[in-house]
N, C-alpha and C positions, 0 to 999 in steps of 0.2 A: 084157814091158813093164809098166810101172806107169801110174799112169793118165795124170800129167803127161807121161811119152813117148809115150802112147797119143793120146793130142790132140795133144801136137807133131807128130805122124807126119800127122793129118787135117788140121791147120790150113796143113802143107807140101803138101797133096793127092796122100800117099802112101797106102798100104795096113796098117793097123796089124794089132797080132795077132788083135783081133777086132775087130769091131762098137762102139763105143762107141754110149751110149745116157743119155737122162737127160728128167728131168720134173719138173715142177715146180707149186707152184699157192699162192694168196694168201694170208696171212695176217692177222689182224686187227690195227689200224692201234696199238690199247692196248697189244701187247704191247711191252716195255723192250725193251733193246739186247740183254741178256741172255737174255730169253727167247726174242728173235727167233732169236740163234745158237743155241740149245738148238734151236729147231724145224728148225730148217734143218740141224742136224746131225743129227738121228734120221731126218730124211728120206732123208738120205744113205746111212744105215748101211740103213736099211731094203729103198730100194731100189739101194742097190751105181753110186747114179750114178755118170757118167765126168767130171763138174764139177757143182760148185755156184751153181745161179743164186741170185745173193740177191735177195730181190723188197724193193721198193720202194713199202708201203703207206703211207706217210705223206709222200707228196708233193705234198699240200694243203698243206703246212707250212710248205712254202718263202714263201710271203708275211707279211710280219710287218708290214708297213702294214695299214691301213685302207683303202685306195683303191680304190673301187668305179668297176667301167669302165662309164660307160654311154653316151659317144659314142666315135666316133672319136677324137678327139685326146687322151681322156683315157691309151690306150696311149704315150702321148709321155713318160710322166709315173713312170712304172715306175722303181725302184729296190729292189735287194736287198741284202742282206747280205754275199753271198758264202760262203764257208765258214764264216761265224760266224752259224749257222743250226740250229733243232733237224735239221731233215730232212738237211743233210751232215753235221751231228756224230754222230748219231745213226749213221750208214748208215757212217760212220769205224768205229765203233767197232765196227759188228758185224762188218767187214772182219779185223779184226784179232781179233775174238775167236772166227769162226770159222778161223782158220784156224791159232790157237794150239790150237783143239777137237780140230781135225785134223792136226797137226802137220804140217802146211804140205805133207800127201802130195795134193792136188788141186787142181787149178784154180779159182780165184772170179769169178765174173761178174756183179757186181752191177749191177743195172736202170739202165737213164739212161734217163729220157722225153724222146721231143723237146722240143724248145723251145714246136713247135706244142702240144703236150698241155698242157705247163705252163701254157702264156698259155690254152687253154680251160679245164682244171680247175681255178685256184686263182684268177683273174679274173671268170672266166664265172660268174658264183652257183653256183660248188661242180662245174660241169661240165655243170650241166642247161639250161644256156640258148649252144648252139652254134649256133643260128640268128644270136644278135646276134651272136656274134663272125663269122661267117661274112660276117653284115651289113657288119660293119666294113670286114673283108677288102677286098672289093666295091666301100665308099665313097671309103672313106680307105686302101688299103694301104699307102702313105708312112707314115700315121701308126703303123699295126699293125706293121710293118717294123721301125719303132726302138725297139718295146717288145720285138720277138721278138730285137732284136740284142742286147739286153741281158741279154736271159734264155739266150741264146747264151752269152755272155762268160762268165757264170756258171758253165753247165753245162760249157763246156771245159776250166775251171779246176778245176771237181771231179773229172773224170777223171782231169787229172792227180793231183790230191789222192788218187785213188780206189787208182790204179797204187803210189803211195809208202805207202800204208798196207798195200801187200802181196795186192789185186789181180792178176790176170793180164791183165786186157782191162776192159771195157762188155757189155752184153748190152742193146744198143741198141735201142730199139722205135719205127722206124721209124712216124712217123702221118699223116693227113690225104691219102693218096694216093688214094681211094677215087674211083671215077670220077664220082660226082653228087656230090663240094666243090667240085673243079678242074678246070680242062682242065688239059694237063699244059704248056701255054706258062705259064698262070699261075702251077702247082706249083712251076716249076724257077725263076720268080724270087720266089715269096715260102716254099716250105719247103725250098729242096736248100740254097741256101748255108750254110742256118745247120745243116742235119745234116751236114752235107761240115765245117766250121767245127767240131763238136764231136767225128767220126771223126777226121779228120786229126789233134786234139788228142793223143787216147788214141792214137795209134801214133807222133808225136812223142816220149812219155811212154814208150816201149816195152809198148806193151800193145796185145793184140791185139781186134780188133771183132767180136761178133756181131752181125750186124742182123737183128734179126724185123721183117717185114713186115708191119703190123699194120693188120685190118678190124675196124672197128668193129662191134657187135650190130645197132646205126639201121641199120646201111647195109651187112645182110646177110652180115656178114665180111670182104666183097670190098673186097681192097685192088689196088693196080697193080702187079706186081712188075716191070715191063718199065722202068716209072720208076726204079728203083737201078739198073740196068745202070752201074757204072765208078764207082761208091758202095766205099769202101775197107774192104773187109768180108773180113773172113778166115773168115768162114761164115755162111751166108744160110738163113734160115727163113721161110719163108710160109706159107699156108694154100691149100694144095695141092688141096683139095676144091672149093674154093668163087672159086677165082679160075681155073682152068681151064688153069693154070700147073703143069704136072709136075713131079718131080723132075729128069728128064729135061732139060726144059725146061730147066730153072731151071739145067741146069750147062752147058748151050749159052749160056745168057744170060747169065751171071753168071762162067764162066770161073775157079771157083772151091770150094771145098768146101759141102757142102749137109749141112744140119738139117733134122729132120720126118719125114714119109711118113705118119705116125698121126693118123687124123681124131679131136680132143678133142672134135667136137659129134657122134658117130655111134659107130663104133667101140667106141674105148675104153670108153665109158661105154656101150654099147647091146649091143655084141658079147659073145658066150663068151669064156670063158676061153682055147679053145682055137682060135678065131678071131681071137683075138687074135695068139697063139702063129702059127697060121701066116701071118699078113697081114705081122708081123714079119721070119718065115725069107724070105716070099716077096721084099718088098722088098729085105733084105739080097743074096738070089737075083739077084734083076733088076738091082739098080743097081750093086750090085758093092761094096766094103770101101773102096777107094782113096777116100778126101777124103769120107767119107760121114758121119755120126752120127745114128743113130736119136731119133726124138723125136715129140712131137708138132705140129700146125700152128699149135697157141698154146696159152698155160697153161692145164693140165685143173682140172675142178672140185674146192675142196678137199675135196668131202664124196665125192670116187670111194671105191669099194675100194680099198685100198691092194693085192691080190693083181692086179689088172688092168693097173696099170703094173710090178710084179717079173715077170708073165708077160713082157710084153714087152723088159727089160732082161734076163731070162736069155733070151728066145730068142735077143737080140743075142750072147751069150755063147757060143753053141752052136758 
């Protein structure tokens, strides 16, 4: 198999010839489009991933207003560009230039942030003030509602944009699920429709969904994975340490192929080399090749070893 059969085979929740595996982690926000794919490519070669996530540092950028949100109703008031924006042109073009790098032998998955994230990070004074937005939530969610629809609309249309520049899917990062934002009555009417709204996009577009399940640092990692349950994900990653939610688990839940098993805040970065090596085999051991791909439970640090993560993509190999 080659890599693109090699995830066709996990993404149908078959048995491929081995283990797929892959890791990934941030980049700094100055580097051009050019450099971005140069990095993204050396990481590849380096460690022999089985797809390319392309991470998505400059998505502060999406706001080219002025509009600072400081009650509620001022989210009423949101207006974007659309794909006439530095952050989808930008994220266009590293699409396309990594995958002329690689001559189109791998899969790309480039970042989509919720809608939720967007309207905290590039609204909320830069991401640091989630208390007001939370506020808002609370007071007014009608009004927060029609700012998050529109940051929706957006983000379902770059998908597609995302699939036609030569994409395979999203590498979707699920947010806000955490148990102390939401209950989850509130969850399911102010952040699922608009993630369901921007998945259902990209598999309209023919491209397939990963969704990571994502906890925040504030709020100890812990995200709800129970909350995606019928979320149209053709492979689901969460943080399997820290939300109490197994691999295991998580394909009873989800009914679907799984990412992860490697802890990026312990493990990886804390463990041997050769603790590594077998935390890897042993996973692979347990949960079996069918619909599985090795990984971690969210992106490791960029300053790891780079020897730390090839341990665990050749034990996938073995």
């Amino acid at each position: 198999m080659n890599k693109i059969e090699r995830m066709q085979s996990v993404f149908s929740n078959q048995e491929p010839d081995y283990t797929p595996a892959g890791f990934w982690f941030h980049y700094p926000s100055t580097l051009t489009a050019e450099e971005t794919a140069d990095a993204h490519v050396k990481l590849y070669h380096e460690l022999d991933n089985d797809i390319i996530k392309i991470m998505d540092d400059s998505f502060g950028s999406m706001v080219t207003s002025h509009l600072k949100i400081t009650r509620p109703s001022d989210w009423r008031n949101i207006s974007l560009p659309g794909r006439d924006c530095y952050q989808y042109q930008k994220m266009e073009q590293v699409i396309r230039l990594v995958n002329e790098k690689t001559n189109g032998e791998v899969m790309l998955f480039p970042t989509m942030w919720s809608p939720f994230k967007i309207a905290s990070f590039t609204y909320c004074f830069g991401g640091s003030d989630d208390a007001t937005f939370m506020k808002h939530c609370a007071e007014d969610p009608d009004s927060v509602l029609e700012g998050i629809k529109v940051l929706a609309d957006i983000l379902a249309d770059w998908g597609k944009g995302y699939i036609a520049a030569g994409a395979s899917g999203i590498y979707y990062s699920g947010q806000f699920s955490e148990p102390q934002r939401f209950e989850r009555a509130v969850w399911e009417r102010l952040v699922k429709p608009f993630d369901l709204q921007v998945l259902d996009a990209v598999h309209e577009a023919g491209g397939y969904n990963i969704v990571h399940i994502c906890g925040e640092m504030e709020h100890g990692f812990r995200s709800s994975p129970e909350r995606y349950v019928g979320y149209p994900g053709d492979l689901f990653n969460w943080d399997v340490h820290r939300t109490g939610v197994s691999l295991e688990d998580g394909r009873k839940l989800f009914h679907a192929p799984i990412l992860g098993g490697l802890d990026n805040h312990g493990l990886l970065t804390e463990g041997t080399l050769e603790e590594i090596a077998e935390e890897s085999r042993r996973l692979i051991r347990d949960f079996g090749r069918k619909g599985f791909m090795l990984g971690a439970d969210c992106t490791v640090p960029d300053r790891i070893d780079i020897r730390r993560l090839q341990t665990a993509v050749n034990a996938a190999k073995e």
